[in-house]
C-alpha positions as CSV (number, residue, x, y, z in Angstrom):
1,X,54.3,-36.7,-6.2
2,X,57.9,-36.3,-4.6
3,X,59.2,-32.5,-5.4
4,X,61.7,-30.3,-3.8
5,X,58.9,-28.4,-2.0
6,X,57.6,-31.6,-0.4
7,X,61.1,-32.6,0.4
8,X,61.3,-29.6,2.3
9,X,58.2,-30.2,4.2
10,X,58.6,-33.8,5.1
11,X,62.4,-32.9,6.9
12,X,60.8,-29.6,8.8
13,X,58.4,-32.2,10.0
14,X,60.8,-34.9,10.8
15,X,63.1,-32.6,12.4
16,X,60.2,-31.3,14.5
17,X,59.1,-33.9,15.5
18,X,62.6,-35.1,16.6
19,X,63.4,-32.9,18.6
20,X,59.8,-32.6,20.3
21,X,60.5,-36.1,21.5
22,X,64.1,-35.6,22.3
23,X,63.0,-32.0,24.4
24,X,59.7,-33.4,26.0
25,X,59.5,-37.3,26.3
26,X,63.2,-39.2,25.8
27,X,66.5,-38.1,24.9
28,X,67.3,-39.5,21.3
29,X,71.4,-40.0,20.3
30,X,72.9,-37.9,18.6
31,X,72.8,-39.9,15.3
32,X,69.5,-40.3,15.0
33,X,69.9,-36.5,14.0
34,X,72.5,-36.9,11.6
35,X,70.8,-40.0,10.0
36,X,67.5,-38.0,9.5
37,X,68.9,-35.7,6.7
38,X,69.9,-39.0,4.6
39,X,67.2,-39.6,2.9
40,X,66.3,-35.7,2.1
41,X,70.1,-36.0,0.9
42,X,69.3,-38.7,-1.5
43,X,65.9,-37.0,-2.5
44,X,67.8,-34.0,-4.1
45,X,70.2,-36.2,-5.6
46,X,67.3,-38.5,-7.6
47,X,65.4,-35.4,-8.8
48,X,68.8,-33.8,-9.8
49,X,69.3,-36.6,-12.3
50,X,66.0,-38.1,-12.8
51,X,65.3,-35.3,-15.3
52,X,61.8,-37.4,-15.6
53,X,61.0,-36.6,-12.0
54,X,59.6,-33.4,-11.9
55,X,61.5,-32.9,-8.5
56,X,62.7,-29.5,-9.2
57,X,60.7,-28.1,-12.1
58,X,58.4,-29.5,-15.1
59,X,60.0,-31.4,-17.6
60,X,58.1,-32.7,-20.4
61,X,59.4,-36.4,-21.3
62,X,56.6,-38.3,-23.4
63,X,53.1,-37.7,-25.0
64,X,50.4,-39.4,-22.9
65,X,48.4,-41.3,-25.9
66,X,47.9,-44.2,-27.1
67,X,48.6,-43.8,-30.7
68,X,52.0,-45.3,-32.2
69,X,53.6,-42.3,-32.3
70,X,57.1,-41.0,-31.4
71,X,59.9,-38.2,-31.5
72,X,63.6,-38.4,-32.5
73,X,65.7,-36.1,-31.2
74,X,69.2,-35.3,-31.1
75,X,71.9,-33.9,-29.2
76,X,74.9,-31.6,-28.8
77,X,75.4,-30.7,-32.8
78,X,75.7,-29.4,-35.1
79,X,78.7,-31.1,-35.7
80,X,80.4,-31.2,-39.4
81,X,81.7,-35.1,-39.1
82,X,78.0,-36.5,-38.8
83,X,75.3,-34.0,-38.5
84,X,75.1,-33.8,-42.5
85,X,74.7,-37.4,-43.2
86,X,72.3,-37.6,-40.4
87,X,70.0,-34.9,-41.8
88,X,70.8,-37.1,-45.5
89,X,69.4,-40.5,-43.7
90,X,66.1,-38.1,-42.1
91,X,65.6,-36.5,-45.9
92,X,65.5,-39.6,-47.5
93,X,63.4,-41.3,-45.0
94,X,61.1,-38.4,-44.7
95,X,61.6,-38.6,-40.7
96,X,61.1,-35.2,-38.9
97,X,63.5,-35.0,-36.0
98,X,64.4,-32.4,-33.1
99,X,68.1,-30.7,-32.6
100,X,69.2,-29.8,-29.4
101,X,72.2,-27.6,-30.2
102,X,75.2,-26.6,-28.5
103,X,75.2,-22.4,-28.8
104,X,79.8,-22.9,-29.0
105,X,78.7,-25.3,-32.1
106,X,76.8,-23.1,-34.1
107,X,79.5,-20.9,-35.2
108,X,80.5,-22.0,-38.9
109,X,78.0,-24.5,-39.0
110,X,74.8,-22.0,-39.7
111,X,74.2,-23.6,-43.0
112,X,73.1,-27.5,-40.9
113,X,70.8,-25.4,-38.9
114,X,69.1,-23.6,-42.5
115,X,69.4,-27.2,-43.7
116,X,67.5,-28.6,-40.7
117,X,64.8,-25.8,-40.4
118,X,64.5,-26.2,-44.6
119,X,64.1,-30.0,-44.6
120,X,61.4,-29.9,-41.7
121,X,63.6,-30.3,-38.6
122,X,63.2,-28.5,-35.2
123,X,66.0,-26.7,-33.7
124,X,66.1,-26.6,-29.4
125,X,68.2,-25.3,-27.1
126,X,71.2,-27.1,-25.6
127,X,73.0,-24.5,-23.6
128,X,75.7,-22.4,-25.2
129,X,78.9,-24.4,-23.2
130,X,77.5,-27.3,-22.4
131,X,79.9,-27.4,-19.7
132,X,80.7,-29.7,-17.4
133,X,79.6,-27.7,-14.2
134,X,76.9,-26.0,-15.9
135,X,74.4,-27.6,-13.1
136,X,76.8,-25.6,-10.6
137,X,76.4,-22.1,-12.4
138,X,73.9,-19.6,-11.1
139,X,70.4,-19.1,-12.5
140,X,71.8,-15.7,-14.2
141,X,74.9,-17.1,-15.5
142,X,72.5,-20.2,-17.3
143,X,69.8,-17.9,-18.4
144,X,72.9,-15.8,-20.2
145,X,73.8,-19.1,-21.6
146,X,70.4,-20.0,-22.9
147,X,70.5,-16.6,-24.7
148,X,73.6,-16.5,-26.2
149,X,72.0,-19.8,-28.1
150,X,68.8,-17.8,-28.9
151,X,71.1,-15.1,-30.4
152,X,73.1,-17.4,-32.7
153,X,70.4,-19.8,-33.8
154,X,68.2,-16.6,-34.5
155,X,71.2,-15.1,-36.2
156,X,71.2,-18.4,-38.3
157,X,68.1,-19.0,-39.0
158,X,65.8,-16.1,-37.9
159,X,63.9,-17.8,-35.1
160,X,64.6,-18.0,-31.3
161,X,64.0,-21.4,-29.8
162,X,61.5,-21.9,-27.3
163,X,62.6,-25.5,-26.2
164,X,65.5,-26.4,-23.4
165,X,66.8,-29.5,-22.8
166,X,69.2,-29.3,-19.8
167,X,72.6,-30.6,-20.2
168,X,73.5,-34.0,-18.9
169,X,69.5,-34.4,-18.1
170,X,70.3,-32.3,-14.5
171,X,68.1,-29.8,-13.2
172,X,68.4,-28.3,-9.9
173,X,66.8,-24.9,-8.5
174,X,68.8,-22.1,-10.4
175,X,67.9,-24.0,-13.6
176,X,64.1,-23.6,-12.8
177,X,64.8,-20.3,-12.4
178,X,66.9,-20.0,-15.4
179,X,64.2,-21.8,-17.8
180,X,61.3,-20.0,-16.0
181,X,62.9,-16.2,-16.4
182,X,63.7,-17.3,-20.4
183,X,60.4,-18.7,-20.7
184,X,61.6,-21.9,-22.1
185,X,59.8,-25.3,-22.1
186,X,62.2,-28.2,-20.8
187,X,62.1,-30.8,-22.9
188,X,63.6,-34.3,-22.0
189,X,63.0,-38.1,-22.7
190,X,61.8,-41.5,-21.6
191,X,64.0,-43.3,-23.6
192,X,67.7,-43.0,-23.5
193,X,69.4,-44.5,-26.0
194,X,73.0,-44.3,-24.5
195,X,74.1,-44.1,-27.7
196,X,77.4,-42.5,-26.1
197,X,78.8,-45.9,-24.9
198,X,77.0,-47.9,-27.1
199,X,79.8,-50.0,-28.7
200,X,77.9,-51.6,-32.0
201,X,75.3,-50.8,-33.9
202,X,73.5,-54.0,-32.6
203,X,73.8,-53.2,-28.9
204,X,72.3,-49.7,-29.7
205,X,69.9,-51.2,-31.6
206,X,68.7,-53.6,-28.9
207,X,68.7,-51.1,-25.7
208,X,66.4,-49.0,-27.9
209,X,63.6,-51.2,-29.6
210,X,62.1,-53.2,-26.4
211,X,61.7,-49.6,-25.1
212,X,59.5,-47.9,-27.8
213,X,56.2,-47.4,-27.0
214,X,53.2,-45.1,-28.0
215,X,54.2,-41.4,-27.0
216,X,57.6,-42.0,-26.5
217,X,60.7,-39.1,-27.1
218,X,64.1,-41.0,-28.1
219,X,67.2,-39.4,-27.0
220,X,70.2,-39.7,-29.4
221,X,73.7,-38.1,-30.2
222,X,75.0,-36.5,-33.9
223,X,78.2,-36.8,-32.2
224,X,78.2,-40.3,-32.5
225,X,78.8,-43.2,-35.2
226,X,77.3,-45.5,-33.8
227,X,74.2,-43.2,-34.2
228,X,74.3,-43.1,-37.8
229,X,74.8,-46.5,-37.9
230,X,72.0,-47.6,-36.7
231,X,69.7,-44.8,-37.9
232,X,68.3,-46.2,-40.8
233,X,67.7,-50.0,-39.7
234,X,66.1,-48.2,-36.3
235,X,63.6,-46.1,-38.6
236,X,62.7,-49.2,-40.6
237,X,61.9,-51.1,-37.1
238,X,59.8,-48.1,-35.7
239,X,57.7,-47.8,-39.0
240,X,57.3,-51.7,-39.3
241,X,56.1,-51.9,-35.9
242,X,53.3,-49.4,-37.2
243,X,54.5,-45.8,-35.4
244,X,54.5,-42.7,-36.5
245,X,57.7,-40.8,-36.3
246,X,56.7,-37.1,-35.6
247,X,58.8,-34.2,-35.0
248,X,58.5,-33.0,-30.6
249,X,57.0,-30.4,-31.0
250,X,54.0,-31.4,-32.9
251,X,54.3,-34.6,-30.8
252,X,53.6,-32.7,-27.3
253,X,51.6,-30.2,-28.8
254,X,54.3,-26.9,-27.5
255,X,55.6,-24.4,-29.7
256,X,58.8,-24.8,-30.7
257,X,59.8,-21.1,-30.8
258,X,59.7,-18.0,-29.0
């Protein structure tokens, strides 16, 4: 398996054994040794945004089992323009789902997360900013982050989340760190919905169903329209095709709080 750690190794041992041949057998150019790096280069890049990959630090994306099973989650709430009707569609379909919550969102918005935790919903851990350069902070400066979540949601709702699902999907060394100090179990997903530039219900819709399968964690926005659009036809596909919908948690077998 390709990780950071055997990145490392495999360019020591390149480099070394570059320049053993270019000190003891035949002078090599000079960009052979700016061409070795390249593909240690891409490496880091793949596992950055692979959040699958494992490169950096364990991610869990999917249930290994064969039963029809799966786990909706969601993304960057709770917001007041679609969150609510969201949670209506999940109540009335009976359909546990996960919550990956933005810590600046919470504020104001307390009652969605008692609403979610009432109704049989799980709430994660989103980061507090969800900035745009969060992958760029240092591990203490995301570990503060992940805390400042902890502290609202537990304010909210009385419990500290014990799941973290990196923002953007990017994970790098000072978030390994990060999760590792907190604690926290990095949760992420094999099938992404890109319901963020999804443009119809239909197109959403049809990226998502030839990609279920038995296991599988679903990755979708309560930002979006689209989203609640297609909710309740994609719960009537996922139960006709004879799965399970069951909240992450109980899905991967990890507790969902601290």
């Amino acid at each position: 398996m390709l990780t950071h750690r055997t990145a490392n190794i495999a360019l020591f041992v390149l480099l070394a054994a570059a320049l053993l041949v270019n000190s003891f057998l035949w002078p090599l150019p000079w960009w052979v040794f700016v061409l070795l790096p390249l593909p240690y280069v891409a490496a880091l890049v793949w596992g950055a945004c692979n959040v699958a990959s494992g490169f950096y630090m364990p991610v869990v994306c999917k249930a290994e089992t064969a039963e029809k099973v799966i786990a909706i989650t969601f993304d960057d709430g709770p917001l007041t323009q679609h969150t609510p009707a969201i949670l209506d569609i999940l109540q009335k379909e009976q359909a546990p789902a996960a919550f990956f919550c933005i810590g600046r969102h919470i504020a104001g918005q307390e009652q969605l997360l008692r609403r979610m935790e009432a109704e049989g919903h799980v709430i994660g851990n989103h980061s507090f900013s969800h900035h745009f350069w969060f992958d760029m902070f240092g591990a203490g400066k995301m570990l503060a982050e992940l805390r400042q979540v902890d502290d609202a949601v537990e304010k909210a709702m009385g419990k500290r989340p014990r799941l973290f699902r990196p923002p953007y999907g990017v994970t790098n060394p000072n978030l390994r760190r990060a999760v590792q100090r907190g604690n926290y179990t990095a949760v992420g997903w094999n099938i992404r919905s890109l319901d963020t530039v999804a443009r119809s219900r239909e197109e959403l819709l049809q990226r998502i169903k030839p990609a279920v399968q038995p296991g599988a964690v679903l990755l979708l926005h309560d930002s979006m329209e689209v989203t609640l659009q297609a909710l309740p036809e994609l719960i009537t596909y996922l139960r006709e095709e004879g799965y399970r919908i069951e909240r992450i948690d109980k899905l991967l077998n990890i507790p969902a709080y601290a």
